[in-house]
N, C-alpha and C positions, 0 to 999 in steps of 0.2 A: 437330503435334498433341501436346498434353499427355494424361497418362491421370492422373487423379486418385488419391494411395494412397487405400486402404484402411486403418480405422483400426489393423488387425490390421498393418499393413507402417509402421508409426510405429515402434514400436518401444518404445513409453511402458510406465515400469513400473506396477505393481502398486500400491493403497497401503498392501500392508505393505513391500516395497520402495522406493516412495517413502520412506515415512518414517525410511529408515536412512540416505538419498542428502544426502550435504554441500547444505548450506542456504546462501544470499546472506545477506551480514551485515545484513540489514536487516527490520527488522520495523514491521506496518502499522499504524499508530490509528488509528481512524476516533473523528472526535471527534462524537457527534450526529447520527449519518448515520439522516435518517429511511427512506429508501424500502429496505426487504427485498429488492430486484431488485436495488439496489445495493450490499449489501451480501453477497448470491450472486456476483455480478460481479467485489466483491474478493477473495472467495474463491477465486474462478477462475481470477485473475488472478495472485495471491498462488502457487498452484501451478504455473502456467505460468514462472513467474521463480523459483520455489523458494523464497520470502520465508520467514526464520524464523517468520514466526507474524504474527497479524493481535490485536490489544487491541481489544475494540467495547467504547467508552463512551457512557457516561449514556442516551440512548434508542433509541440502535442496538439491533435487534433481536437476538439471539443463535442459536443451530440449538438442536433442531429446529423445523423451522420450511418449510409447501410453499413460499412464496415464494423464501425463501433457496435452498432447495435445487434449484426453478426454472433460475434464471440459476448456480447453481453448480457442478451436475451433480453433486455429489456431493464436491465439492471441500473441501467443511465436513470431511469425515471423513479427508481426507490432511491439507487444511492442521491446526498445533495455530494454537488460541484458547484465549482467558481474555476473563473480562468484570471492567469496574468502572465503578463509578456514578458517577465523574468522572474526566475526561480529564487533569485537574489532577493529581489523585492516581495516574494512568498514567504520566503523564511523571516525574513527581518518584520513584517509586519504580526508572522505566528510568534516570535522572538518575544515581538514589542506586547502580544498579549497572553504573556506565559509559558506557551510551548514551550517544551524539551525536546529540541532536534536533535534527531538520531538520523545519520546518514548511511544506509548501506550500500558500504564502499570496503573495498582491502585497503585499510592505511597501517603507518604501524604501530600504531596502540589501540586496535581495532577488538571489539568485545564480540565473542563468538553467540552463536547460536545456541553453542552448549550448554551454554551457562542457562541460559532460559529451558531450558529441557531437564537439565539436573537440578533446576530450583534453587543454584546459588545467586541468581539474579532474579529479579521479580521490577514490575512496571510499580509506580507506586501509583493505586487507584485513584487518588484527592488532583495526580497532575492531569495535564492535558500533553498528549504527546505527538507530532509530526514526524513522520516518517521518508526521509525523501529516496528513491530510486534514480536511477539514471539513463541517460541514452542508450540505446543498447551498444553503441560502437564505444563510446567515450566516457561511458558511466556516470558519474556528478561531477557537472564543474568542480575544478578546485575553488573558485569564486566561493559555491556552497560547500561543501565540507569544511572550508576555514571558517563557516559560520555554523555549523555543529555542534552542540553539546557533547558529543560521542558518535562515534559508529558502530556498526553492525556487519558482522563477518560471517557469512555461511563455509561452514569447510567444506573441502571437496577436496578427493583423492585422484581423478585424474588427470586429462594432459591440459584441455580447458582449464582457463584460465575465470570464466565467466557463467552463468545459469541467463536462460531466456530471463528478462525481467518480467514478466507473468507471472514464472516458476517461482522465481526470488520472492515475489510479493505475497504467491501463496505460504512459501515457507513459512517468511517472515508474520505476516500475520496470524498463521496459525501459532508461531512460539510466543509473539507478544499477547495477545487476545487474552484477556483474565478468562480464569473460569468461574 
């Protein structure tokens, strides 16, 4: 028989705590992300893997906000954000101070997930890395994937073509996240 912890026996810090605790070189953009549950959800997500920080561009909603902070639980106020009114102008500016944008998108020289799971790929820890997602209908501008370092491919065997982008962000952050 299992006995389930108590949230008090996790041992999770604080978010003034939190926010002093070494951060994963990776940070989120959400490029267009209409639905506010989903963008709680990166928030939430984004703290559970420690992500430097989340960019919401062009119609993504921003905190505060009940939706966002819904599915967030409050995670808006550990994780930091900034907003801008194009994604275009998010990357190029991460560009212009060293990021390595990494787009997950299907293109076709797109690098799988796998490879971070079997350990033929690895983040290099000295970078700084952005991570962008996309709309849920339209996925990343082509605008932003021509401005890319790489992409990032999760496989999937059924008829769908696409993962909620929540899901995607959880995947993907749990395979980049150093240990």
């Amino acid at each position: 028989m299992f006995r389930k912890l108590l949230n008090s026996e996790l041992g999770r810090p604080a978010v003034e705590e939190y926010k002093s605790l070494p951060k994963s070189p990776v940070t989120v953009i959400l490029d267009n992300v209409r639905s506010r549950h989903n963008i709680g959800s990166a928030f939430r997500t984004c703290d559970a893997f420690r992500a430097s920080g989340i960019v919401l561009c062009g119609i993504s909603s921003t905190p505060p906000s009940p939706e966002i902070h819904k599915s967030a639980l409050g995670a808006e106020f550990s994780v930091d954000w900034s907003y801008r009114e194009s994604t275009v102008e998010a990357v190029r500016e991460l560009k212009e101070r060293g990021y390595i944008l990494i787009g997950v998108e299907q293109t076709e020289d797109s690098v799988s997930t796998d490879s971070f799971l079997n350990g033929t790929k690895k983040l290099d820890p000295d970078r700084k890395y952005a991570v962008i997602f996309g709309n849920e209908v339209h996925g990343i501008s082509q605008e932003a994937v021509d401005l890319c370092d790489w992409t990032l491919e999760i496989p999937q065997w059924g008829t769908k073509h696409s993962l909620n982008v929540s899901v995607a962000i959880g995947i993907v952050l749990y395979v980049l996240t150093p240990r």
